[in-house]
Every structure is written in C-alpha cells, then in structure tokens.
N, C-alpha and C positions, 0 to 999 in steps of 0.2 A: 332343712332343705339346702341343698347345694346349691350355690352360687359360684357366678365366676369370679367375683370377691376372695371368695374362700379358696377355690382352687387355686388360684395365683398366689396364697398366701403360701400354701401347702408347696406350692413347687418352687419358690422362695426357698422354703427351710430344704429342702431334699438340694437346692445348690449350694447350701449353706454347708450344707454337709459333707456334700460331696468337694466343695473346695477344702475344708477342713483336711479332708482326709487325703487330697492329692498331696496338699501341703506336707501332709505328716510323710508320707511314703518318699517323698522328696527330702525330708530330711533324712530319714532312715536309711535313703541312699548314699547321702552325702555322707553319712556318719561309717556307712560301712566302706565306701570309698578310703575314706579318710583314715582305716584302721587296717586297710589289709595294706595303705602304703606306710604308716608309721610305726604299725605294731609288728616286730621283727617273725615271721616265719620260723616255729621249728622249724631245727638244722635235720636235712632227712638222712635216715640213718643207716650206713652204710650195709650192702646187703652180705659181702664175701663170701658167696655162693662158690666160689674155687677152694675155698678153706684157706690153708694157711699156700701163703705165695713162696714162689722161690726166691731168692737175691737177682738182682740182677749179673747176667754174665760178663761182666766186664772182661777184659784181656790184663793179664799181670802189669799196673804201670811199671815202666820205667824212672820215675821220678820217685822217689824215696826223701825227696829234701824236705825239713818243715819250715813252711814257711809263716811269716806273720802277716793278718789279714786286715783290710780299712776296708769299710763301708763307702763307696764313691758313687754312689747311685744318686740321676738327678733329684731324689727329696732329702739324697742323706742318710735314709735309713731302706732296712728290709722292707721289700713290697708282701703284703699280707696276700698269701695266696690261698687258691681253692683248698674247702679242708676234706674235699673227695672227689674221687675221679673214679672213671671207668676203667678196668682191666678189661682188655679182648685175648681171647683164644687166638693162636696162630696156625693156620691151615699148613700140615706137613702131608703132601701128598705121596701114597703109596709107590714104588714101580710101577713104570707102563711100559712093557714093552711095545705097544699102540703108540705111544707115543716118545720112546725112542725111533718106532718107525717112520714116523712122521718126521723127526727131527734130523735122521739121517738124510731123507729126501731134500726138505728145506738147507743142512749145508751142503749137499753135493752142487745144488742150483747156487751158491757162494763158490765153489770153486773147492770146497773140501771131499776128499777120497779116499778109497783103501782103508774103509775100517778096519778096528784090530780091537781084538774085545782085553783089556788089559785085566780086569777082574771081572767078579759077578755083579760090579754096579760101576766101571766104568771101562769105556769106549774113547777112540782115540783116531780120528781124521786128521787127513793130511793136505798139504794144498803146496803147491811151488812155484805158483804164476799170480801174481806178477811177481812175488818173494815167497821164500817159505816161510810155512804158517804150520803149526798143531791145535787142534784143539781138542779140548779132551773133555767129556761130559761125567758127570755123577748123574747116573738115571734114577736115583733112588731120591736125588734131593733136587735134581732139576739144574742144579751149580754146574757151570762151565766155565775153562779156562783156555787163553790163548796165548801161545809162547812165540816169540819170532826172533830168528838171529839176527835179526835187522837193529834189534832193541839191543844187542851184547856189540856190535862193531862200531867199532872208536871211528874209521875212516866212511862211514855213510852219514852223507848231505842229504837232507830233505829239497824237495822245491821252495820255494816259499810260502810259508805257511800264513793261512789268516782267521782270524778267531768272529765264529758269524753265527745268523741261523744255518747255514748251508752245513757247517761244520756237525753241531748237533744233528740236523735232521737226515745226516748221512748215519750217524751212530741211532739213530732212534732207526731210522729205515733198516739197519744190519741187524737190531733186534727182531724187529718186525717180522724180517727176512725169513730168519731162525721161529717165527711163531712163540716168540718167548717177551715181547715188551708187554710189560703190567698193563695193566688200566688207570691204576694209582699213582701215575709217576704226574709230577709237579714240573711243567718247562721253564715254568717260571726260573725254581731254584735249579736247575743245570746249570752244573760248574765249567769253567775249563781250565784245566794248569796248563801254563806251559813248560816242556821237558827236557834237558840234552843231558848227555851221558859223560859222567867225570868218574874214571877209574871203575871202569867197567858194573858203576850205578846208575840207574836213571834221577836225577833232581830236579827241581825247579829250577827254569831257565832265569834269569835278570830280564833279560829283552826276549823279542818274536824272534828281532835278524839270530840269536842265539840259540832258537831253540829247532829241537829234529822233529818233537812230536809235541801231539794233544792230547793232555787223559779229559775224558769226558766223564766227569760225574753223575749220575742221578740221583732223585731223591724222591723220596713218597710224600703226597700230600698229606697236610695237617691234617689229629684228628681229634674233632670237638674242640677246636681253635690253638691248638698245642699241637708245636713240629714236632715232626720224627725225626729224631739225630742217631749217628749211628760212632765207630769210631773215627780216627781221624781221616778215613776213606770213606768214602761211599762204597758201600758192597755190592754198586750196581757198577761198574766203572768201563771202558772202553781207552783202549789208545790207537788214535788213528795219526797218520805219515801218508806224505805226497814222494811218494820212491820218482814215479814218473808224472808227475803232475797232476795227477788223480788221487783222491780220498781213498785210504787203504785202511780196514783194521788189521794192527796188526801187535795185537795184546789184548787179553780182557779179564776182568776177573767180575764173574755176575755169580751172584747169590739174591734171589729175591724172596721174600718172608710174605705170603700174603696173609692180612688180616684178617679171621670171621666177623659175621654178625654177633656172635656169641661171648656176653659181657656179664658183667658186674660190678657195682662198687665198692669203694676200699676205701677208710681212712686214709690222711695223708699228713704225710711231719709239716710242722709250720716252718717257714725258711728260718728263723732262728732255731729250731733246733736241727735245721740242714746245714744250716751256720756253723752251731757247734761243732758238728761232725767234720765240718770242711777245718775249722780249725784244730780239731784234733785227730788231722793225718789220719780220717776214715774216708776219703774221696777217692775215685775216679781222675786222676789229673790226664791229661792227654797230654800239653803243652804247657810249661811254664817260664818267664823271663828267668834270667841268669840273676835273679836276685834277690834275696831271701825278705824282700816285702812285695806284695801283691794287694794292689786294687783292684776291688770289684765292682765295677760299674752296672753289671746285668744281671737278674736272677730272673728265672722262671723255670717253670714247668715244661716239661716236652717227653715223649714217649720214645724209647730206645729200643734200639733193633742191635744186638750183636752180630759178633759176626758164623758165630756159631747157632746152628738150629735153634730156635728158644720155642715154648709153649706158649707163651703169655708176651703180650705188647703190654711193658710195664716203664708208668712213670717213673722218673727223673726230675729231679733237680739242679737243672744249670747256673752255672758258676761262672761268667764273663767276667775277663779287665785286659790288659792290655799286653798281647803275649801271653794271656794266661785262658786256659777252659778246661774245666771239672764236672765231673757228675756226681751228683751225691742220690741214693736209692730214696723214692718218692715215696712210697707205702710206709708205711707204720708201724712196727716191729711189734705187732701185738700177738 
C-alpha cells in the first residue's frame, strides 16, 4: 500500500539524484572550461588556395650599405608574431570608356579641358585658371597625374599656408570631385609634408613661413589589425598651393589598389628568421642613418601595396629604429 510516508521517501532519493547529477554536469563544465582555456588549440593550418605567391614588388633600393643590427625593442627581444595571415586578391579593373566619360565630365566641372587622347589608355586635360594645370589619366588602371609650372618656378610665393582639417578635406573633396576617393582611405593617418623648391626640386620645407606648398598623403585602412604601408610615398598623394589665397591642386600622383573579398591563408617567417634576412642584406631598406649600426626598436607585421599594379595584398615584415625602415617579405618561402 502506498503511503505518503513512502512517497516523500521516493522523492527524497529522485532529489538526491537529481542534485548528484547537476553537481556532476557542473563539474564537467568547469573541467571543459578549464581545457579549451589551458590546453593550447591546434595551430589551424594554412589553406594557400593562390598556390605559390609572388615576391613582393618592392622598387630597386637605393641603399646597398650592410649594416650591423641591435635589438632595442622595449622587452629587448623579437616580438613572436602571427604564424599566418590572410593573402587578398587585388581588384584590377578593366577599361571604361563609361567611365572615362564620366570622368571627363567630373574634371571639366574642376576647371580642366581640351581633351587630347595621347595613346589608347591615356588622355590628357588642360586647365589655365587660376594657374596652369595638366592632367593626364591611365583609363586602363584608373592612375592620374597632375603637372603644374607653378611646382618648376624658383620666383612664385604662396599665400600663407596653414596645416588643418580645412587643408585635407579640400584634397579629399578634389577627389570626390573627380568620382575617384576610395571608401578605404584612413583620415586618421593623412599625412601633410611641407614643401619649397631648392634647384628646381621640390623638398621638405624646415618651417610653414618657408614652405610654397602641401603634399597631402593618404592612406588605406588597416586590414585584420595590420597597416597598409606602401613605399616611402603614399601612391594616393595630392599637392595643393594658395597662388591667390585659395586652396588650389596643383600636382598629384593617385594610384589606388582596391582590395577583394577574395583570400586565403599562408604560412608566415617568424621575425627572427625576418631578422636574419634583414641582417643578411635580403631587405627592402627605404631609409637608413648615415651609419653603419642600426637600432631596431619596432617590428611588426603590415600588408604592402607597391607602387606598381600587384595581384595579391601581401604581408611584410617591418623593420623600425631611428632614421631607419625596411621591409622584409612576410610569406614563407615554401
């Protein structure tokens, strides 16, 4: 006979049970907690759906010196960096004559005219107000360049010049203008040099009261927390001058590389063997001090853009110290 004696005994043991078993499942969490944070993750294994990669296109250094290398980074030593990263495809779009046409419209409304078709990919507008201007298109890569006599004459004075957001967002609006500013570009990193002309070169000025013009740099945003560096220019660049007291461009050199969606991963050298390579005169130097020891204070990773067409947005290995910046090829020579 059932009792409620008996019953309350029975649902006793079914809590008994049933705490047993939260208990246990509470551990069994704690334990697999505890294993995906201590017990290290196969390394995932790189996919090189591109097949074998190209070099990077670096530009012939100028620097030929060897020099001898000290680790000055604040721990002392190489930072252990990623030992894979993503390669992306680079979009190289076809001719447009669509958008050549477009593009003539957008600089006649800047003040350029009198197209001249110079070959079968590039075109060539003119402008004389407020100064004369050329500028000349590649319709086959999108690259544009702007020449002004204003940039060759030793006896032209600027207004005075001042370094601002007004400055940039005059060179970002001239892109605009032209239908040609990325969506990519970082305002953050916008450069500005200042310029005057010594022996019919443009240089870095010392002071503003010294300088005639502003190159304006851009730059592309980070990608997967690694900058884009390119050579010791930005290939997006702009120089503007106040002839009459207004923002004028009046030089440019744009080349812009846009990146796909379209990726893979690649093995990547560890910085000591980017180390090595750096020490055995296999770098990229851009700049180096006038002497034949160089501290490195910086290393990292970042993704390189030449300045020639490339296929592939391919890591680098950067080389900081003081007066000094190298790039050594990120991928893995396998």
């Amino acid at each position: 006979m059932v009792t409620l004696s008996s019953i309350n005994k029975e649902v006793g043991k079914i809590i008994k049970i049933a705490g047993v078993f939260i208990v246990f499942l509470l551990i069994a969490f704690t334990l697999i907690r505890l294993a995906t944070i201590f017990i290290p993750k196969a390394p995932e294994k790189p996919q090189k759906a591109f097949g074998k990669l190209p070099q990077p296109d670096f530009l012939a250094s100028q620097i030929n010196d060897k020099f001898k290398f000290n680790i000055d980074t604040i721990s002392g030593n190489l930072p252990n960096l990623p030992v894979i990263a993503r390669v992306y495809k680079i979009s190289n779009p076809a001719p447009n004559l669509l958008a050549l046409k477009n593009f003539e419209d957008s600089a006649m409304n800047l003040g350029f005219k009198n197209r001249t078709k110079v070959s079968n990919i590039y075109y060539r507008w003119s402008s004389e107000e407020p100064v004369s201007r050329i500028l000349t298109l590649n319709i086959q890569s999108g690259d544009f360049v702007i020449t002004s006599g204003i940039l060759k004459d030793p006896n032209y004075t600027s207004a005075p010049l001042t370094i601002g957001e007004e400055i940039t967002a005059e060179a970002s609006n001239f892109l605009d203008s032209l239908g040609v500013l990325p969506d990519d570009i970082d305002n953050t990193k916008t450069k500005i040099d200042l310029l005057s002309l010594t022996s019919s070169t443009l240089v870095k000025a010392t002071s503003i009261s010294r300088a005639n013009y502003l190159k304006i740099q851009f730059s592309q945003k980070d990608m997967n927390n690694m900058p884009i560096v390119y050579d010791q220019d930005s290939p997006m660049s702009l120089i503007i001058t106040l002839p009459q007291g207004s923002p004028i461009v009046v030089g440019a050199n744009y080349s812009h590389q846009e990146v796909s969606h379209d990726s893979s991963t690649y093995p990547l050298k560890t910085s000591q063997e980017a180390f090595d390579e750096l020490s055995n005169n296999k770098a990229y130097i851009l700049f180096a001090p006038a002497t034949d020891s160089v501290s490195v204070k910086k290393v990292y990773l970042a993704y390189y853009i030449p300045k020639t067409k490339a296929s592939y947005l391919l890591p680098v290995v950067v080389f900081e110290g003081e007066g000094f910046l190298a790039y050594v090829p990120g991928v893995k020579d396998e």
